[in-house]
C-alpha positions as a Markdown table, in Angstrom:
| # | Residue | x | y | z |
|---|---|---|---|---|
| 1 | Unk | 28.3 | -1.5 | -5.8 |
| 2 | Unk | 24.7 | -0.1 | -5.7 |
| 3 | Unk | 21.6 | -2.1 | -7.2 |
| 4 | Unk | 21.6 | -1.2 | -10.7 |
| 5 | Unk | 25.8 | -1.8 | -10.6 |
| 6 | Unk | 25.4 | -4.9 | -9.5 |
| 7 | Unk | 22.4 | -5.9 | -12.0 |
| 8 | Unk | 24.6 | -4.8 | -14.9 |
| 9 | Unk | 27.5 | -6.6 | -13.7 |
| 10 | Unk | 25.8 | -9.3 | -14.2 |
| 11 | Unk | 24.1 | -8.8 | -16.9 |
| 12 | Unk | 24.6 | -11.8 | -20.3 |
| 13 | Unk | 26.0 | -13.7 | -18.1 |
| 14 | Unk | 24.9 | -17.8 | -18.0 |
| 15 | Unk | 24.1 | -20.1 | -15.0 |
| 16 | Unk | 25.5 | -23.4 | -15.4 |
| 17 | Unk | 23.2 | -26.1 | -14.9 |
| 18 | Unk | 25.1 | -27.1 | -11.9 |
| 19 | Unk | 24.6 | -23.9 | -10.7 |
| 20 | Unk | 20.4 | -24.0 | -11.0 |
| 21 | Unk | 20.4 | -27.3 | -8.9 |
| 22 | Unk | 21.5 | -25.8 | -6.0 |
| 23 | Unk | 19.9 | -23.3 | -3.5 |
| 24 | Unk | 19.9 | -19.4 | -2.1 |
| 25 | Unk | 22.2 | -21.0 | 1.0 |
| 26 | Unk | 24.6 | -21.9 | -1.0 |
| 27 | Unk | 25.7 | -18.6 | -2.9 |
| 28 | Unk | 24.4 | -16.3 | 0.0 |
| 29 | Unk | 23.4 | -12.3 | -1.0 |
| 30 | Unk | 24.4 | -13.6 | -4.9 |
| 31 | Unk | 21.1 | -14.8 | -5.8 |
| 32 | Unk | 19.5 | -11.4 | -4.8 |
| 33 | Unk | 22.0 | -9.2 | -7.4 |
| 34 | Unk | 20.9 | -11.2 | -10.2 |
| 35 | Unk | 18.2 | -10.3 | -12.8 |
| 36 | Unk | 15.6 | -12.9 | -12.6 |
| 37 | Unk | 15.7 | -13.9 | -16.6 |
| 38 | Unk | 18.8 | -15.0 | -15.5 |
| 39 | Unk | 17.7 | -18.0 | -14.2 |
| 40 | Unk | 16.2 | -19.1 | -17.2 |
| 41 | Unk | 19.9 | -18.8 | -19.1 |
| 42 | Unk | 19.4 | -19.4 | -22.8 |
| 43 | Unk | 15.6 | -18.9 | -22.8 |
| 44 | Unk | 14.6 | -15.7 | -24.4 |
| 45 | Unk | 11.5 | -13.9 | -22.4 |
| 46 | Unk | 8.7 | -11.5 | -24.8 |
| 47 | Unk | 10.0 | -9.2 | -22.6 |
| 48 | Unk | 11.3 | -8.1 | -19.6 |
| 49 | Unk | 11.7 | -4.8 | -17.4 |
| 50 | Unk | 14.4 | -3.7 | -15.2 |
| 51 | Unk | 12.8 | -6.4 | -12.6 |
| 52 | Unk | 11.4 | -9.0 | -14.5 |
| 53 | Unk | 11.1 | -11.2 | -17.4 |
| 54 | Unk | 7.7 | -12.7 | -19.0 |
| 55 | Unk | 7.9 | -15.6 | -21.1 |
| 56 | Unk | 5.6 | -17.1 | -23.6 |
| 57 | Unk | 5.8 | -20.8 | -22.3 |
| 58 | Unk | 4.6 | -23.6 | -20.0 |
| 59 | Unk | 4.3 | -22.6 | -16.3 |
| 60 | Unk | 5.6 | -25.8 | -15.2 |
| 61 | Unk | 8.6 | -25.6 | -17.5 |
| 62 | Unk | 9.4 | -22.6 | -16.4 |
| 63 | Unk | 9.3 | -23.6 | -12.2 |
| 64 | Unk | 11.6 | -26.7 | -13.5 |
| 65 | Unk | 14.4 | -24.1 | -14.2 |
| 66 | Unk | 14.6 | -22.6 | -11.1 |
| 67 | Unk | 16.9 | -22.9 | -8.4 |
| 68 | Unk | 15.5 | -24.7 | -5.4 |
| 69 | Unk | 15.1 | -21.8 | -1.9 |
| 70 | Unk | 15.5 | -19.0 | -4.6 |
| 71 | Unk | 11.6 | -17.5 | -4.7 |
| 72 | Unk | 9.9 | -15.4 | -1.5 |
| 73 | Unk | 6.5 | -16.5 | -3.0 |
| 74 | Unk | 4.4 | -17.7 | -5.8 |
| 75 | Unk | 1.1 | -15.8 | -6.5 |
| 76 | Unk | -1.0 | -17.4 | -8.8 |
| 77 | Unk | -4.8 | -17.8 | -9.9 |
| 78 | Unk | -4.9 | -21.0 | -12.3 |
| 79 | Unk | -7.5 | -21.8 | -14.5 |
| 80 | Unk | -10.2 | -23.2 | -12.6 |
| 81 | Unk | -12.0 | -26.1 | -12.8 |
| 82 | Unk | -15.2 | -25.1 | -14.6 |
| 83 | Unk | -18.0 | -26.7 | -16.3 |
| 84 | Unk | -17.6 | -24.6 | -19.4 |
| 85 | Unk | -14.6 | -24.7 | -20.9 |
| 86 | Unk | -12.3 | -21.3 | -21.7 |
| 87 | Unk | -10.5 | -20.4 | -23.9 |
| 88 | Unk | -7.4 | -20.6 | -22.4 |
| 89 | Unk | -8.4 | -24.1 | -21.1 |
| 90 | Unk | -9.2 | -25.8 | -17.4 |
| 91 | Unk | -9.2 | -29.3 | -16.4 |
| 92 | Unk | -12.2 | -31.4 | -15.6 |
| 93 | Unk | -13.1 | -31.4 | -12.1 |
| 94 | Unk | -11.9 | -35.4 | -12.1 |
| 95 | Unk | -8.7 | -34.4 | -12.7 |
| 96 | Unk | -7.9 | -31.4 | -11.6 |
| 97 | Unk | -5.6 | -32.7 | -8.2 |
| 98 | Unk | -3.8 | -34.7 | -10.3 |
| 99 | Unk | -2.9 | -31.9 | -12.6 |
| 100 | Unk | -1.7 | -29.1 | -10.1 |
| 101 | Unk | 0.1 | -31.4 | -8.3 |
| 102 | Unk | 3.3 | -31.5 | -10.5 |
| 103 | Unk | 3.3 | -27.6 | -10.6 |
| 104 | Unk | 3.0 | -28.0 | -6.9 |
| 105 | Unk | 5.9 | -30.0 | -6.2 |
| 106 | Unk | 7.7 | -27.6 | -8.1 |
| 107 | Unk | 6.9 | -24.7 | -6.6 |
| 108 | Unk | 7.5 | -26.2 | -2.8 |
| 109 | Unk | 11.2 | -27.3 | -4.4 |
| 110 | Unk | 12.1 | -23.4 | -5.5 |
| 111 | Unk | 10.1 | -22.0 | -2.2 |
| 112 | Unk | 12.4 | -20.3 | 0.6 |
| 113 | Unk | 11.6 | -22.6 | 3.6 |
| 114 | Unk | 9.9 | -19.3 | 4.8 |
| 115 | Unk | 8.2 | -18.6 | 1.5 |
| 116 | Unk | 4.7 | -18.3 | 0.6 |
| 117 | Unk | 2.3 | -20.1 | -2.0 |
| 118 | Unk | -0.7 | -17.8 | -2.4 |
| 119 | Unk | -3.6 | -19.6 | -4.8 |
| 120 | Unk | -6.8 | -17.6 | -5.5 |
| 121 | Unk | -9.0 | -20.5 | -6.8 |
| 122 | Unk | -13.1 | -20.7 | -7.5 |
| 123 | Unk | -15.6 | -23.1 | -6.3 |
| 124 | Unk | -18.1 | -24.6 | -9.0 |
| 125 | Unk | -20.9 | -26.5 | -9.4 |
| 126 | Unk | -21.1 | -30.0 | -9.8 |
| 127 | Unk | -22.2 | -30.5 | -13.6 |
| 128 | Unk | -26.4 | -30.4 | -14.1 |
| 129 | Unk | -27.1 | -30.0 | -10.5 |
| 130 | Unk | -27.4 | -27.3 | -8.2 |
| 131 | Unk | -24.9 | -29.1 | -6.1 |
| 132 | Unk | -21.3 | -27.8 | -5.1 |
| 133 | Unk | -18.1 | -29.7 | -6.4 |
| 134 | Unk | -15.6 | -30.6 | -3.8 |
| 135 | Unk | -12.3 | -30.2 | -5.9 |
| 136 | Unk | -10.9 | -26.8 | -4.6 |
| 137 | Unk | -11.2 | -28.2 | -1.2 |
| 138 | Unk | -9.4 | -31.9 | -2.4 |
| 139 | Unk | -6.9 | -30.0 | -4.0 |
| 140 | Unk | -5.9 | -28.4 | -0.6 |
| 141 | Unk | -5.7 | -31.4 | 1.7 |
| 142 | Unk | -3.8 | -33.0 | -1.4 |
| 143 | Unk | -1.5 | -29.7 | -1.2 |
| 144 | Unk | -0.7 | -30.5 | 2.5 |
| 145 | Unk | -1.0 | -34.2 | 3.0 |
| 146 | Unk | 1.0 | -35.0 | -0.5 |
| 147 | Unk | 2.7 | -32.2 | -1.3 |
| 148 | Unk | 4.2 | -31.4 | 2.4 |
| 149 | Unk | 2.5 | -27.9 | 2.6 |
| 150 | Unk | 1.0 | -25.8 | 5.8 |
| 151 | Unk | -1.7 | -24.1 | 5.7 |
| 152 | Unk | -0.8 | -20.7 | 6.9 |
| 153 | Unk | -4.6 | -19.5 | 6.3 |
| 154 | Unk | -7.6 | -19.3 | 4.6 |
| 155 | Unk | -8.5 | -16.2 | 2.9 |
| 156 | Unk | -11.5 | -15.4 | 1.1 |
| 157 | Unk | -11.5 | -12.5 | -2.1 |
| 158 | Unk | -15.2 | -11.0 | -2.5 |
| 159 | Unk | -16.1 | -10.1 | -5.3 |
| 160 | Unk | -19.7 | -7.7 | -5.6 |
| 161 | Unk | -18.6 | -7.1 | -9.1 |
| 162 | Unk | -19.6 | -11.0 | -10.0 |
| 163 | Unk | -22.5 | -11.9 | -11.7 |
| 164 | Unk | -25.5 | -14.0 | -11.1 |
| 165 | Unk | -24.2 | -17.7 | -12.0 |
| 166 | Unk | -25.3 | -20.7 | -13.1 |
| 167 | Unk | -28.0 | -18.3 | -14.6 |
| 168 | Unk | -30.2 | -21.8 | -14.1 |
| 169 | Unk | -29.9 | -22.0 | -10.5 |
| 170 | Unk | -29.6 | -18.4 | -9.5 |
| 171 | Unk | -31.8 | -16.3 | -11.5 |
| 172 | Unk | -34.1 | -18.9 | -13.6 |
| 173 | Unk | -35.1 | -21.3 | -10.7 |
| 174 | Unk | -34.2 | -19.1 | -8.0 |
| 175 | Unk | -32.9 | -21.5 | -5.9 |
| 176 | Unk | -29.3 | -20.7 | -5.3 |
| 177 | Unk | -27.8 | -17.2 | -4.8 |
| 178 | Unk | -25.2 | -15.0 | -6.0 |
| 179 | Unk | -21.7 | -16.9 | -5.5 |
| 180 | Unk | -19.4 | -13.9 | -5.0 |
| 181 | Unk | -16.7 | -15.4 | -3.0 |
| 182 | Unk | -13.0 | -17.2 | -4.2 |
| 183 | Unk | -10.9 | -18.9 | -2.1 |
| 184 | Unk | -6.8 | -18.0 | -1.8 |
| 185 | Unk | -5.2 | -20.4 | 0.3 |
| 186 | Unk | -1.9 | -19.1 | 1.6 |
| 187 | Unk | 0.2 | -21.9 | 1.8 |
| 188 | Unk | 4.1 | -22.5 | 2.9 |
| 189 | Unk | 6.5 | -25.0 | 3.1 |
| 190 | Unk | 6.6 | -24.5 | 6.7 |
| 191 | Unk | 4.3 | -23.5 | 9.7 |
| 192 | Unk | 6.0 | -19.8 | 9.9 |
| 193 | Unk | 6.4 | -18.0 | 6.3 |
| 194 | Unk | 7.7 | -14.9 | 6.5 |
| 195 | Unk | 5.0 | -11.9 | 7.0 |
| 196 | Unk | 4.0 | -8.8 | 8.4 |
| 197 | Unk | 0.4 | -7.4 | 8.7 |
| 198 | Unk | 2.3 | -3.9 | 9.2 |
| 199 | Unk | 2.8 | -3.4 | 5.2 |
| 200 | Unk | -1.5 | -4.1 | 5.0 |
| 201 | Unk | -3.1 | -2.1 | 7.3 |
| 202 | Unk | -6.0 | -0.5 | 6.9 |
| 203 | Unk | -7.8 | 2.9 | 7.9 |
| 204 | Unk | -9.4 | 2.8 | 11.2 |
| 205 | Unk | -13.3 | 2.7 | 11.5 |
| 206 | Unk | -14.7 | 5.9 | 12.7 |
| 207 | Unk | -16.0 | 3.7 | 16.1 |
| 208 | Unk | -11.7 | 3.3 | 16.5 |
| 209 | Unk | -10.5 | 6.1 | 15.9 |
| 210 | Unk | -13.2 | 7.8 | 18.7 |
| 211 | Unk | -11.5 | 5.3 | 20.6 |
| 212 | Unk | -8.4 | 6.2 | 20.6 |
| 213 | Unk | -9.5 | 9.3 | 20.7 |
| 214 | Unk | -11.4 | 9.1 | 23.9 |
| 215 | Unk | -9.7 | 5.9 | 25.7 |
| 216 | Unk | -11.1 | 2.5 | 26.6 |
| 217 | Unk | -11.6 | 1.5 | 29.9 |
| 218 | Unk | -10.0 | -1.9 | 30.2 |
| 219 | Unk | -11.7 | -5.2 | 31.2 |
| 220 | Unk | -12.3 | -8.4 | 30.4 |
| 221 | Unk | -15.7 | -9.1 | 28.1 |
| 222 | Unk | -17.7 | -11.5 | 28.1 |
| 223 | Unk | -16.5 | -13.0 | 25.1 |
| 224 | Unk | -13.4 | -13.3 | 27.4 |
| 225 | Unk | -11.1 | -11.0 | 25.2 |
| 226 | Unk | -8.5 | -9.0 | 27.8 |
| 227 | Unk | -9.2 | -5.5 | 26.6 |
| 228 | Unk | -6.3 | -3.9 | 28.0 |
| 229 | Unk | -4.9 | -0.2 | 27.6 |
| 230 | Unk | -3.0 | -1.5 | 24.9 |
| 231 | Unk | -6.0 | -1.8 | 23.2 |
| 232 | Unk | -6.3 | 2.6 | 22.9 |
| 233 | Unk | -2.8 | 2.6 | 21.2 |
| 234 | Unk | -2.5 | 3.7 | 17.4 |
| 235 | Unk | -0.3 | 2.0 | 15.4 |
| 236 | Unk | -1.5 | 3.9 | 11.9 |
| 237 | Unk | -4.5 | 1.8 | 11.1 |
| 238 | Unk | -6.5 | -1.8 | 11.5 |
| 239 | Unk | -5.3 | -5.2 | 11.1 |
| 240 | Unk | -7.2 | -6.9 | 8.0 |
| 241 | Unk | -9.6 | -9.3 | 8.2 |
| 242 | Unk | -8.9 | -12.6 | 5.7 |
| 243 | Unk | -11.9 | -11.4 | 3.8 |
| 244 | Unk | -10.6 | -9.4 | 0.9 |
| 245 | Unk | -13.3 | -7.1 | -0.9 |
| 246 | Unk | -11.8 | -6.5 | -4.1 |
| 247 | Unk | -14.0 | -5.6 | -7.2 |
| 248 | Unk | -12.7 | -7.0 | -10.5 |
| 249 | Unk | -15.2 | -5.2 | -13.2 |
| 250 | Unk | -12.6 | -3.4 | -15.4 |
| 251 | Unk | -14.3 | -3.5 | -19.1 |
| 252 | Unk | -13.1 | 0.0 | -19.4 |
| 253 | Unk | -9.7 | -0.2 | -17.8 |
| 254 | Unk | -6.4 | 0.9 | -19.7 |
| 255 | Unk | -5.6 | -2.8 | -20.4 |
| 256 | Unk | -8.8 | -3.3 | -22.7 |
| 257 | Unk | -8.5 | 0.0 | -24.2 |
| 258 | Unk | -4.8 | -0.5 | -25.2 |
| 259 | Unk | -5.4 | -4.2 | -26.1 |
| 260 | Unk | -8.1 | -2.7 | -28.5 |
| 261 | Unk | -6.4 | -0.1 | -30.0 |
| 262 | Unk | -3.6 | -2.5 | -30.7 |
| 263 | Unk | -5.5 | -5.6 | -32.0 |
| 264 | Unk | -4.3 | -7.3 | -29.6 |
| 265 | Unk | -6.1 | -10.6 | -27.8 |
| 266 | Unk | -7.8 | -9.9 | -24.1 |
| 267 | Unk | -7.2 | -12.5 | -21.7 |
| 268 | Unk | -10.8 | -13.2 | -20.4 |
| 269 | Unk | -10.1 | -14.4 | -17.1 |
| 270 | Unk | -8.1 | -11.7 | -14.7 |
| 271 | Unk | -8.1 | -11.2 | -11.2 |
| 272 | Unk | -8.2 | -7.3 | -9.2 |
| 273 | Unk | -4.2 | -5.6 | -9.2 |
| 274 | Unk | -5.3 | -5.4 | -5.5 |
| 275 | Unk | -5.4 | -9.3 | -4.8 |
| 276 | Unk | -1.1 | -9.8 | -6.0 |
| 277 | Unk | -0.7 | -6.0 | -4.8 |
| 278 | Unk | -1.9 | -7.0 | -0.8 |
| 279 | Unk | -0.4 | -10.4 | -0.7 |
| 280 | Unk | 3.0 | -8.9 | -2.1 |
| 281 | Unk | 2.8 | -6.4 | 0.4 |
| 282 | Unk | 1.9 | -8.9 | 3.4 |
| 283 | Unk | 4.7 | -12.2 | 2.1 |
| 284 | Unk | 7.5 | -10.6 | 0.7 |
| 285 | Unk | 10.5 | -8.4 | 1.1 |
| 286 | Unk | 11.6 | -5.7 | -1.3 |
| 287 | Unk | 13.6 | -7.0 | -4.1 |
| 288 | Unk | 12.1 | -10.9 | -3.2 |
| 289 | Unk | 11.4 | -12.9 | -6.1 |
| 290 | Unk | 7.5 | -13.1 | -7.0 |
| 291 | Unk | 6.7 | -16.6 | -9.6 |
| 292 | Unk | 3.5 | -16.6 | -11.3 |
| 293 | Unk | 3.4 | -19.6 | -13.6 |
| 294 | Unk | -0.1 | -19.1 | -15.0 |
| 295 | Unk | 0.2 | -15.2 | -15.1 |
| 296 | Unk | -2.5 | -14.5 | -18.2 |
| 297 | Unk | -2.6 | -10.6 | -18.4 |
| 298 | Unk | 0.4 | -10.6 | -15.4 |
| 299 | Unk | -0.7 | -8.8 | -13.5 |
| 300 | Unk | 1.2 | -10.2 | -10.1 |
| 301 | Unk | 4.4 | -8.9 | -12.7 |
| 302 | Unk | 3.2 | -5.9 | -12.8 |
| 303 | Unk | 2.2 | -5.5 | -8.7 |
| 304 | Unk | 5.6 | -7.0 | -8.1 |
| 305 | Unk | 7.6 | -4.5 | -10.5 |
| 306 | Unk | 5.2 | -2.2 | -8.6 |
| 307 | Unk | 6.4 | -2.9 | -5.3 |
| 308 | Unk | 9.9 | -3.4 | -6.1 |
| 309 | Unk | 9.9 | -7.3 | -6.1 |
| 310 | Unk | 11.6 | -9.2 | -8.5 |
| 311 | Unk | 9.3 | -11.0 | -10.9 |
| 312 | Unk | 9.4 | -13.9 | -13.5 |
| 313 | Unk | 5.5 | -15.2 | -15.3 |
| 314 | Unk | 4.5 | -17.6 | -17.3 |
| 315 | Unk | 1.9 | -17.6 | -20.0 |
| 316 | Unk | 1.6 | -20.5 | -22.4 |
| 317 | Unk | -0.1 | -18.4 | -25.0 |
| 318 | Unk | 1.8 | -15.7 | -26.8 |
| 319 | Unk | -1.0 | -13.3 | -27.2 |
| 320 | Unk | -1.6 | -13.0 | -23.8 |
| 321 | Unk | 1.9 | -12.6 | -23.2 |
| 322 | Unk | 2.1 | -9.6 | -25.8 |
| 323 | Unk | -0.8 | -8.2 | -24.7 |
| 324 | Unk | -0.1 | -8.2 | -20.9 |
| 325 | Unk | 3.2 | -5.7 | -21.9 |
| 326 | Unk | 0.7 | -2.8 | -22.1 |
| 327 | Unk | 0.6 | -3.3 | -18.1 |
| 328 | Unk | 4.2 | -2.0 | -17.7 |
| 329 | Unk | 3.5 | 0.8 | -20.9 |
| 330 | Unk | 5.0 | -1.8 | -23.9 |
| 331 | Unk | 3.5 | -1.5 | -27.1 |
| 332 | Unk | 2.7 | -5.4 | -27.8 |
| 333 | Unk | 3.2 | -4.2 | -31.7 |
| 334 | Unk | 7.1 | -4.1 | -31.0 |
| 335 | Unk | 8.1 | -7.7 | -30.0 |
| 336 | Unk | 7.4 | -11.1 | -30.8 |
């Protein structure tokens, strides 16, 4: 059977419960044929593609349902802990650890032991001083020391699209500047998650490629770095750094436009294709399962579908979720 044989062969049919409780070990290459909507048997998504399903519900409702070792990684930017409160909601700074945590124990449960948890999170301010809360930074020693996970690495998305904030502190008093940087720890349920920096290279600075070019006479610096020959070889591009420059200003992006002609709500808070896109790339395997439990305008869906990956998201509110179709070409007009 090819791909698409095996998909439809399939296809309708239910998981018993049973079934869910146990993990990718125990059925082998069987969990890989299977549609991902099939894991949530009986649940109907808003709608799903040839590679995913999105579903209007609670994130954490949705990780319950999977089977435990079935996901290659969950990529995932919750709301953050902010002093003024969204639309789509976030949770005081007080309580923020205590109310990830859950979702966290869930998504170390359906995690392959050499899976990846990648969460782009923001710092803030403490409230009515030009102090800087501590919570992202609780959050991930509670993430390791309660939850079990490693901290593969930090990685840090820059943003120079972001704007001047708190307006008080930055551009009134003048006594803070521009906050531009998010933090994605890159989490695992073990010290070695599966990856490869091959699938993220990128293009050589002109200084390397003139070396390669010309050679590199080897020896050691005084950094104390072995520059060896090895050093002159081209493998088809540069290593990234963990600093990810990613702009996120897309006010006249095909999303908006669509959402507009449609009448159909904008989610207000959404992160570069890029950010999903690299770590993708970098954690996962073609036709791996991606999770995003607080996907918004899904746009790890879409990178995944993109990339061949499997994908299941999560949105709790059904706008969103209709609206986030136009990113695989749905008109949000046609279902629920």
């Amino acid at each position: 059977m090819n791909e698409l044989e095996e998909e439809a062969a399939f296809e309708g049919a239910d998981i018993p419960p049973e079934r869910l409780a146990k993990s990718e070990e125990d059925f082998g290459p069987l969990f890989e044929s299977f549609h991902p909507a099939q894991y949530l048997a009986g649940e109907d998504p808003v709608y799903r593609t040839q590679r995913g399903a999105a579903y209007a519900r609670h994130g954490l409702d949705m990780l319950t349902l999977l089977p435990k070792a079935s996901v290659e990684a969950v990529i995932t930017s919750p709301p953050y802990a902010l002093e003024f409160k969204k639309e789509y909601g976030n949770v005081d700074k007080s309580d923020y650890v205590r109310w990830l945590l859950p979702f966290a124990r869930e998504i170390k449960r359906i995690l392959k032991p050499d899976g990846s948890f990648i969460l782009n999170i923001g710092g803030s301010y403490n409230p009515g001083a030009p102090s800087r809360s501590l919570y992202h930074f609780k959050l991930l020693i509670a993430l390791c020391d309660e939850i079990g996970f490693h901290l593969a690495q930090e990685c840090f998305w820059f943003n120079p699209a972001k704007l001047p904030a708190p307006a008080e502190w930055v551009n009134v008093q003048r006594i803070r500047i521009k906050d531009s940087v998010e933090y994605v720890w890159w989490l695992s349920p073990n010290s070695r998650p599966y990856a490869n920096n091959n699938n993220v290279l990128v293009p050589y600075s002109a200084d390397m490629k003139r070396l390669i070019e010309k050679g590199y006479r080897a020896k050691l610096r005084p950094s104390g770095h072995n520059i060896t020959p090895k050093f002159q070889k081209d493998h088809g591009g540069a290593i990234p750094s963990n600093l990810l420059i990613r702009g996120n200003n897309e006010s006249n992006s095909d999303y908006i436009k669509t959402c507009r002609k449609f009448g159909v709500k904008v989610h207000p808070a959404r992160y570069p294709y890029a950010l999903p896109e690299f770590y993708i790339k970098l954690v996962t395997r073609p036709n791996g399962l991606v999770v995003d439990p607080f996907a918004g305008s899904n746009i790890t869906g879409r990178a995944a579908e993109d990339q061949g990956r499997r994908w299941l998201s999560a949105e709790i509110n059904l706008e969103y979720v209709r609206a986030s179709g136009i990113r695989i070409g749905l008109n949000p007009t046609e279902f629920r």
